[in-house]
N, C-alpha and C positions, 0 to 999 in steps of 0.2 A: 584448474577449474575456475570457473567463475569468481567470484569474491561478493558476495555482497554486505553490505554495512549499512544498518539501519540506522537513524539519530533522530530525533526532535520530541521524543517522546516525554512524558512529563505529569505532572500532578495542575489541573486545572479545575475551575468552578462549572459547573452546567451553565451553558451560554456562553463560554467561552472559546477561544479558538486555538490550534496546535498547526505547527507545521510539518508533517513527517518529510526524513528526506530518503533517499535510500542508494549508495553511492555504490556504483559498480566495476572492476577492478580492467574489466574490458567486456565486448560483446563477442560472441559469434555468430555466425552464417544461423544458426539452429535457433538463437534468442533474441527474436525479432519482437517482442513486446513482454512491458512490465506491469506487475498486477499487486494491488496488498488483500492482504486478507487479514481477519484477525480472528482470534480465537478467547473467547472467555472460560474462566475454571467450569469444569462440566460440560461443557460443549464444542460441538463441533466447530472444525475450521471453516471460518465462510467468506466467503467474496466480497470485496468490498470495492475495488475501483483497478482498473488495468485500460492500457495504453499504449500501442505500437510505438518503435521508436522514432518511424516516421510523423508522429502526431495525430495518426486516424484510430479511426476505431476506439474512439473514449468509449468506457461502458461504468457504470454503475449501480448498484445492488440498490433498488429503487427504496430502503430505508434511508442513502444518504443523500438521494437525489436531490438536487434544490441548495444541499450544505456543504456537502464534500466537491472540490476540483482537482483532478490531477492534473499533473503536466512533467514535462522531461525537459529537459536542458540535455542535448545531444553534444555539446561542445564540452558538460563536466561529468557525463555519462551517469549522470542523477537523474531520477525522477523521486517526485514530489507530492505530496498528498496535503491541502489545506483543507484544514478541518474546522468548519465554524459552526456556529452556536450546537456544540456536543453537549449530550446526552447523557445522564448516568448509563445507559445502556450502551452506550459507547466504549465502555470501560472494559478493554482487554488486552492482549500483546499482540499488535501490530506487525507483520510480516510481509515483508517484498521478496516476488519471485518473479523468473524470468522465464519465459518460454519461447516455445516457436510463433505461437497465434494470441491475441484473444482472446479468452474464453473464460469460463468462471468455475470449472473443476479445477481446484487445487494439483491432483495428480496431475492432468496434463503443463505441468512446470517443472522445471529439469532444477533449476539453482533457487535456495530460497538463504534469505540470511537469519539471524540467532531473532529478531525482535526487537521492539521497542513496548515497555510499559506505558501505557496512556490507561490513564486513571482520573476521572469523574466525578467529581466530586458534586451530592445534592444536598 
């Protein structure tokens, strides 16, 4: 299966910035773009930014619009999520998953990895 491995998660100030990475063990034919979502206690899991690994198709959950950038490195089969001046409501466990398309339903992604804690501090 897949492998995915989250990192850069962390305890930061509101206004400050994080850089998620999320490193993948290999692709296949079926997991042509990567997505995070994140989930806070009591809530559902939601969309937060995903990106073919050709480089098209950026999409973002118009709360991070403007702050959040994705991007992939296809030569160390990471993508990457920079997160600047966050939110206390930004404060959840971050999750990269892989799918076949774009899109912003959680189910339709086949591999997702364990998380990263990113924590907000106000």
């Amino acid at each position: 299966q897949v492998q995915l491995v989250e990192s850069g998660g962390g305890l930061v100030q509101a206004g400050g910035s994080l850089r998620l990475s999320c490193a993948a063990s290999r692709r296949t034919l079926r997991s042509d773009a990567m997505a995070w979502f994140r989930q806070a206690p009591g809530k559902e899991r939601a969309f937060v930014a995903a990106i073919s690994w050709s480089g098209g198709n950026p999409d973002y959950t118009n709360y991070v619009k403007g702050r959040f950038t994705i991007c992939r490195d296809k030569a160390k089969n990471t993508v990457y999520l920079q997160m600047n001046s966050l939110k206390p409501g930004g404060t959840a466990v971050y999750y990269c998953a892989t799918g076949v398309g774009v899109v912003t339903t959680p189910w339709e992604y086949n591999y997702w990895g364990q998380g990263t804690q990113v924590t907000v501090s106000s």
